[in-house]
Backbone as JSON, one array per atom type, in Angstrom:
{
  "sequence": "XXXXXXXXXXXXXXXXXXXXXXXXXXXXXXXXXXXXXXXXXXXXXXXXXXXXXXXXXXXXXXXXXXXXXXXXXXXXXXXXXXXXXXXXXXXXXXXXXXXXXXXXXXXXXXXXXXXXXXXXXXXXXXXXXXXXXXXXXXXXXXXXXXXX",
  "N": [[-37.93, 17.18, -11.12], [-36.33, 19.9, -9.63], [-34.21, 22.79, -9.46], [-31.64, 23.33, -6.83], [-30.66, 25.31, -4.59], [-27.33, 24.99, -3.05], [-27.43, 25.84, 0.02], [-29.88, 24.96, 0.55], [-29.2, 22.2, 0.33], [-27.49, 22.08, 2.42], [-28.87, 21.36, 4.39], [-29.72, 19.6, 4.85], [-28.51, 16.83, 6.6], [-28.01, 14.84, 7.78], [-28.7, 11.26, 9.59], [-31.01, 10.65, 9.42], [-32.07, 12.6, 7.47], [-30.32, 12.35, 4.27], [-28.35, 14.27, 2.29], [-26.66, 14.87, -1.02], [-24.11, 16.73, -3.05], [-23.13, 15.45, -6.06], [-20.81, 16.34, -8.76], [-22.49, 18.73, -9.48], [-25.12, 17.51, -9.58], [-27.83, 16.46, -7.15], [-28.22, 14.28, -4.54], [-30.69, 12.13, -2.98], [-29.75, 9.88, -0.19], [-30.42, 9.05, 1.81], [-32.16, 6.25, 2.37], [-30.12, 4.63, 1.22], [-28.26, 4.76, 3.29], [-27.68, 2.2, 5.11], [-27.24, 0.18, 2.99], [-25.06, 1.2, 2.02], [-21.19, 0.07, 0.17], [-19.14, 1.15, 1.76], [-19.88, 1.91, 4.21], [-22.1, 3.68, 6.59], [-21.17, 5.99, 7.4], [-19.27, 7.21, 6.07], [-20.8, 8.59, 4.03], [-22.23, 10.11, 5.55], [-20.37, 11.57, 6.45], [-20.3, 13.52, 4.52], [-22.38, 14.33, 3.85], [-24.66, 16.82, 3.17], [-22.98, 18.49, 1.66], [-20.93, 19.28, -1.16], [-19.89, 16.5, -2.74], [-18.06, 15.65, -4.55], [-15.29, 15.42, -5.11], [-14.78, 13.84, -3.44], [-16.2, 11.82, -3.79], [-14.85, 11.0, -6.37], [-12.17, 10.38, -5.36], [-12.28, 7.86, -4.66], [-13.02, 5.97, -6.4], [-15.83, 4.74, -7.85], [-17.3, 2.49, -9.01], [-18.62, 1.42, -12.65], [-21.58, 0.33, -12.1], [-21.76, 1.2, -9.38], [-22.13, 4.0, -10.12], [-23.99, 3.83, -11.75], [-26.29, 2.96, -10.33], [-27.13, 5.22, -8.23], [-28.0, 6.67, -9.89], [-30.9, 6.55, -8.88], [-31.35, 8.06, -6.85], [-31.33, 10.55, -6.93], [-32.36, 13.69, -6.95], [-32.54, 16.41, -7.96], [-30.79, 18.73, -9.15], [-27.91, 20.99, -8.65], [-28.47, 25.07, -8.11], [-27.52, 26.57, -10.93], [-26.53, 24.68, -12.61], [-24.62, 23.45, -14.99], [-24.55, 21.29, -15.94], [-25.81, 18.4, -18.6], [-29.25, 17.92, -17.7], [-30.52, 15.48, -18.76], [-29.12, 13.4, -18.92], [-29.02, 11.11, -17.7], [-28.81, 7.17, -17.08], [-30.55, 4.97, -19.61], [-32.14, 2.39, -19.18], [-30.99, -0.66, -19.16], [-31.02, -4.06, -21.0], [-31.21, -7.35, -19.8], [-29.25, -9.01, -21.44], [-27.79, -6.97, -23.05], [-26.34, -6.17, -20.95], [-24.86, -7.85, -20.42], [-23.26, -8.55, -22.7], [-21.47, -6.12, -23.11], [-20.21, -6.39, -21.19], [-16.89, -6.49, -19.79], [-13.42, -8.3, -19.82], [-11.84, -8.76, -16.54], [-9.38, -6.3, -16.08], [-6.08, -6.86, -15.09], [-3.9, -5.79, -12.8], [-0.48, -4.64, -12.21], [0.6, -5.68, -8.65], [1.14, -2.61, -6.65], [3.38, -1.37, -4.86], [3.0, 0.38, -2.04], [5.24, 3.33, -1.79], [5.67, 4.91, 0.86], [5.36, 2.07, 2.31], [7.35, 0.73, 2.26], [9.63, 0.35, 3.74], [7.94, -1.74, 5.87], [7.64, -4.28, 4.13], [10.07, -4.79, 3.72], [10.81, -5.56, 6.45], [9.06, -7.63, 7.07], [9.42, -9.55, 5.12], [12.02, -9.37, 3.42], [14.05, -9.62, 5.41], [13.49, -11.76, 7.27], [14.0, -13.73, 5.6], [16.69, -12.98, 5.12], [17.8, -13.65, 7.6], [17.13, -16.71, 7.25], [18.79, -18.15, 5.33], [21.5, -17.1, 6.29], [21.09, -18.61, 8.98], [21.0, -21.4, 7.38], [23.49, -20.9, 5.91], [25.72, -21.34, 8.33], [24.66, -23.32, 9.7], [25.64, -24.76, 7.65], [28.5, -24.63, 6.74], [29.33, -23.85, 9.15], [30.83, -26.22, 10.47], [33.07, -27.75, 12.22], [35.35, -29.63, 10.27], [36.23, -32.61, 11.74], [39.62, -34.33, 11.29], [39.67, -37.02, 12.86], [37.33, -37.99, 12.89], [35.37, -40.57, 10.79], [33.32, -39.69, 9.83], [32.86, -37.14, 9.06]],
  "CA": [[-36.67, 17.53, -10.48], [-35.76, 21.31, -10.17], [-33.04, 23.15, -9.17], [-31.69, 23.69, -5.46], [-29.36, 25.23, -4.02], [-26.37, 24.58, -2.15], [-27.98, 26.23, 1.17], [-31.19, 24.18, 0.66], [-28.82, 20.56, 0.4], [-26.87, 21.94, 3.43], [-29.82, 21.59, 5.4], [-30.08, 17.57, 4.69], [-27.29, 16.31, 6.78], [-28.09, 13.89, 9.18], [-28.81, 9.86, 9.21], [-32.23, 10.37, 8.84], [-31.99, 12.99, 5.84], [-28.85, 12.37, 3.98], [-28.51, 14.93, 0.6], [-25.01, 15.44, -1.21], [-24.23, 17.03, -4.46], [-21.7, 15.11, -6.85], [-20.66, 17.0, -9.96], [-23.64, 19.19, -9.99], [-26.09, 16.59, -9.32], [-27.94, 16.44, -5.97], [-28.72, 12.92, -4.08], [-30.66, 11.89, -1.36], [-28.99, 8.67, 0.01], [-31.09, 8.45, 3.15], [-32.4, 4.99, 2.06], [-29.49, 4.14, 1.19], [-27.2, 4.75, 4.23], [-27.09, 1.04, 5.9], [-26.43, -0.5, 2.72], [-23.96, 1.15, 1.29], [-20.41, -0.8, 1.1], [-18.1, 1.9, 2.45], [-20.51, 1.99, 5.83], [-23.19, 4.93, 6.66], [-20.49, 7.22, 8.35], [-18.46, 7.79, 4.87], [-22.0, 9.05, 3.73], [-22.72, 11.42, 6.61], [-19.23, 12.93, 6.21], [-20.2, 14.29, 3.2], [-23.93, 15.11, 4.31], [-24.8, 18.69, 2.81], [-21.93, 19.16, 0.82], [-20.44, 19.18, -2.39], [-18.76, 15.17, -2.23], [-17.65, 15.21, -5.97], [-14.23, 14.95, -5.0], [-14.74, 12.79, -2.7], [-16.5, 10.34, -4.37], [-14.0, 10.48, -7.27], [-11.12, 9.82, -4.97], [-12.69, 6.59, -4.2], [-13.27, 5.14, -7.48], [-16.54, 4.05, -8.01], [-17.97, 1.42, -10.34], [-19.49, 2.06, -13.5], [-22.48, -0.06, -11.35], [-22.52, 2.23, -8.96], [-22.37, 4.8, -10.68], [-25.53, 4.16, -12.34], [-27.14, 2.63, -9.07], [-26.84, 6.65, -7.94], [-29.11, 7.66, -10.5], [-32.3, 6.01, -8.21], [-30.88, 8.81, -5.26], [-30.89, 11.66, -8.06], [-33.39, 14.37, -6.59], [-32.31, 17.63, -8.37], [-29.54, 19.69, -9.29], [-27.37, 22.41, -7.79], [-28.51, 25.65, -9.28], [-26.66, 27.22, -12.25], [-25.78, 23.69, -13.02], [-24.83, 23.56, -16.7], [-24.4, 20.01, -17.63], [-26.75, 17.45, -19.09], [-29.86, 17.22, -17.15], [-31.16, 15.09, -19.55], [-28.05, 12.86, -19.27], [-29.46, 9.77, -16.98], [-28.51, 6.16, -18.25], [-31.26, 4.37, -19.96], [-32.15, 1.53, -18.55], [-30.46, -1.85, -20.27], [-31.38, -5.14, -20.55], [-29.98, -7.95, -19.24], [-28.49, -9.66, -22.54], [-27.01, -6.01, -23.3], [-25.49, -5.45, -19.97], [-23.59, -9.19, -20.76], [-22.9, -8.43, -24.29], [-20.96, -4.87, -22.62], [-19.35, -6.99, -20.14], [-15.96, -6.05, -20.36], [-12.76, -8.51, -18.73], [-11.66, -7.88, -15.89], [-7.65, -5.79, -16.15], [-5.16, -7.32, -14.58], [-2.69, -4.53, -12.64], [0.27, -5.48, -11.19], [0.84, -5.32, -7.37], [2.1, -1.61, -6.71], [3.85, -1.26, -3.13], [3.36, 2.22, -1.37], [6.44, 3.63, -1.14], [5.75, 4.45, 2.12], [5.21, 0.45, 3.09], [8.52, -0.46, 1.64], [9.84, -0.21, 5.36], [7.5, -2.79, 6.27], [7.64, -4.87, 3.53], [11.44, -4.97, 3.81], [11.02, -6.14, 7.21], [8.36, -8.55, 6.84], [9.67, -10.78, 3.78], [13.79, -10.02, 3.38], [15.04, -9.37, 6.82], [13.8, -13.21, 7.45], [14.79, -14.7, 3.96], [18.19, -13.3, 5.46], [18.07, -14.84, 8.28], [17.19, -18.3, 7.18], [19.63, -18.23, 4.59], [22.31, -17.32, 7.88], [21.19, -19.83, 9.21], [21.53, -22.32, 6.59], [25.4, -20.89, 6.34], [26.36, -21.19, 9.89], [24.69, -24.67, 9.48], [26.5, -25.95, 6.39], [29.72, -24.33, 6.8], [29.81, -24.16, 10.63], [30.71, -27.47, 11.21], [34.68, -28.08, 12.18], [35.57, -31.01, 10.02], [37.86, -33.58, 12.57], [39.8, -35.53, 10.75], [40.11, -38.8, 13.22], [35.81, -38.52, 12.81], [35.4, -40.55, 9.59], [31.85, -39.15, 9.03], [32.81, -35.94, 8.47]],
  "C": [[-36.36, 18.99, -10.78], [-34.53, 21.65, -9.61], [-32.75, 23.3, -7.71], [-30.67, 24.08, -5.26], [-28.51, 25.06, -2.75], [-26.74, 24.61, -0.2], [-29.15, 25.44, 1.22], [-30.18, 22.44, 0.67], [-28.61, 20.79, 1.61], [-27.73, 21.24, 4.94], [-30.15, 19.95, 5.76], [-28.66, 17.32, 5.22], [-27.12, 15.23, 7.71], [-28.35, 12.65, 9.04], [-30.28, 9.62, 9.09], [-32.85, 11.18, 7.75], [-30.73, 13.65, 5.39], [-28.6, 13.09, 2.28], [-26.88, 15.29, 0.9], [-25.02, 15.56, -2.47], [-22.83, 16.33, -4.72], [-22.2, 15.88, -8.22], [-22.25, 17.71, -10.4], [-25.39, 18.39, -9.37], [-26.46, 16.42, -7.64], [-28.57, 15.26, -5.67], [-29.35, 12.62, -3.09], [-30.57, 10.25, -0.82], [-29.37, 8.23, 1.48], [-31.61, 7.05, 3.63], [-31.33, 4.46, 2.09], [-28.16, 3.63, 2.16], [-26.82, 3.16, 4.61], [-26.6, 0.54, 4.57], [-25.37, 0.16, 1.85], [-22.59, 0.79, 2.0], [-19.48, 0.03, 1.74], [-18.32, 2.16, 3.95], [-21.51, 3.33, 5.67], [-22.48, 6.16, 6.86], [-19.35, 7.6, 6.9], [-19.56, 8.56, 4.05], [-22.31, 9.97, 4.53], [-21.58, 12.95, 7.3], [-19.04, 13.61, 5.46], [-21.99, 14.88, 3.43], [-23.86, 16.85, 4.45], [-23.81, 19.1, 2.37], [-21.9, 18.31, -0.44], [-19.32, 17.86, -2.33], [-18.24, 14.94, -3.05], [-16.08, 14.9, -5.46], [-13.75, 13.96, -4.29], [-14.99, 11.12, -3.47], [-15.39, 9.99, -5.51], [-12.08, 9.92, -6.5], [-11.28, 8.64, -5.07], [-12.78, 5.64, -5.31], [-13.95, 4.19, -7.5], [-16.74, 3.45, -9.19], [-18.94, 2.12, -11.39], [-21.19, 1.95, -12.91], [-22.94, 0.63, -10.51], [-22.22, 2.88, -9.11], [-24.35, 5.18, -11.77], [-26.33, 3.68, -11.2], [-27.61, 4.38, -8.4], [-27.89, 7.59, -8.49], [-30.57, 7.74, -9.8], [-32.24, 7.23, -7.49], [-31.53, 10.18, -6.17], [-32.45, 12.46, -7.49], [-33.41, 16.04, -7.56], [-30.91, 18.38, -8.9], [-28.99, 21.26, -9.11], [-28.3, 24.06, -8.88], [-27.76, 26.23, -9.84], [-26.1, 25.89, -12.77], [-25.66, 23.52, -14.8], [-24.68, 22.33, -17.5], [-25.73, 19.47, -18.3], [-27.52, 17.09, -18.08], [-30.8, 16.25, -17.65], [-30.01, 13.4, -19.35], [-28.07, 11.17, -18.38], [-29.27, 8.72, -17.87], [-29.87, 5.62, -18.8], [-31.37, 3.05, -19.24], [-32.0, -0.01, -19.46], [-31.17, -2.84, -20.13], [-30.21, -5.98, -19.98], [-28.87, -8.97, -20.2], [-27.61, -8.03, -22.79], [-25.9, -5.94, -22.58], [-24.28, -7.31, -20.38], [-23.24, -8.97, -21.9], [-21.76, -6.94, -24.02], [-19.7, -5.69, -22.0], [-18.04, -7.34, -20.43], [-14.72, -7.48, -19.42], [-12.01, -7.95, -17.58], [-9.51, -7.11, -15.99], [-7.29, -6.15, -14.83], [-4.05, -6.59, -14.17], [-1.76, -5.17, -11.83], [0.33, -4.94, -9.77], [1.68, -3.94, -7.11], [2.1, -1.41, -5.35], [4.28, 0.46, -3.19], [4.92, 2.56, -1.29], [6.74, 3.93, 0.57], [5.5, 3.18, 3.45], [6.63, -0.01, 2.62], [9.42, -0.79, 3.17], [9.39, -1.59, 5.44], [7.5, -4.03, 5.18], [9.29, -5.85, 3.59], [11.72, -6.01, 4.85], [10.4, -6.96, 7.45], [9.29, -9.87, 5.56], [11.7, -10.65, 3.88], [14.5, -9.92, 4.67], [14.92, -11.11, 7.17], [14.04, -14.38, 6.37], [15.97, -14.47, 4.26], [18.88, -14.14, 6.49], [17.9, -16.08, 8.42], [18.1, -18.55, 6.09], [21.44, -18.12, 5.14], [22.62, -18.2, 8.4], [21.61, -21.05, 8.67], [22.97, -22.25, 6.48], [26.03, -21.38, 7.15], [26.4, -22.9, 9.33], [25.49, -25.6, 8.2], [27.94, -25.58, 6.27], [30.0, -24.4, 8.02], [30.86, -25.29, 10.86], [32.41, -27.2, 10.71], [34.79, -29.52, 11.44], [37.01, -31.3, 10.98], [38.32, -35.16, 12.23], [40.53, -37.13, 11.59], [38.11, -38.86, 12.99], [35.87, -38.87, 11.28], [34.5, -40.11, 9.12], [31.54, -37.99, 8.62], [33.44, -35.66, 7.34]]
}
């Protein structure tokens, strides 16, 4: 693996050769296009560029994160981290003995969904609760009806 630069990835951009540098690191993900799970076309919008920010928006798995390393062709040049820094490869009693539970976060509503949320769930909890009023208070009691 040697060094390349940025003008030599740019040149890989297409669905039949797909190169993208994350954090230094350059990938070629041409194999990989159909299966990855985000689709091929979140992969080819980053074809020949620098996707580190990209990919970290997204928040990948430690899994794939090391799946990534197979892609691993080179690195940008002047790159200064750890090219030495690839995972080892575990077993499979290790990787269960690691195996962490999973965190439990609570439900956090966009602020910009609270509109819809509002109007989905309490606008008709008000109106069946309306309803129920009308219906249990509505009613004229007449006192020659004895059943009321």
């Amino acid at each position: 693996m040697g060094d390349l630069s940025a003008a030599e990835v740019a040149k890989h951009k297409s669905a039949t050769d797909c190169w993208f540098i994350i954090n230094g690191k350059v990938y070629d993900v041409t194999n990989f296009l159909v299966d990855h799970p985000g689709g091929e076309d979140a992969l080819l919008a980053v074809a020949g560029k620098d996707a580190s920010q990209d990919f970290e928006e997204v928040g990948h798995s430690d899994s794939a994160k090391e799946q990534m390393e197979q892609f691993l062709v080179g690195f940008v040049e002047g790159y200064a981290g750890d090219k030495d820094s690839m995972p080892a490869k575990r077993s499979a009693v290790e990787e269960e003995e690691e195996e962490e539970e999973p965190v439990m976060r609570p439900l956090a509503i966009d602020p910009a969904d609270r509109p819809s949320v509002f109007l989905k769930y309490v606008v008709p909890l008000l109106l069946l609760c309306l309803a129920f009023a009308l219906q249990f208070f509505g009613k004229k009691k007449n006192p020659e009806d004895p059943s009321s």
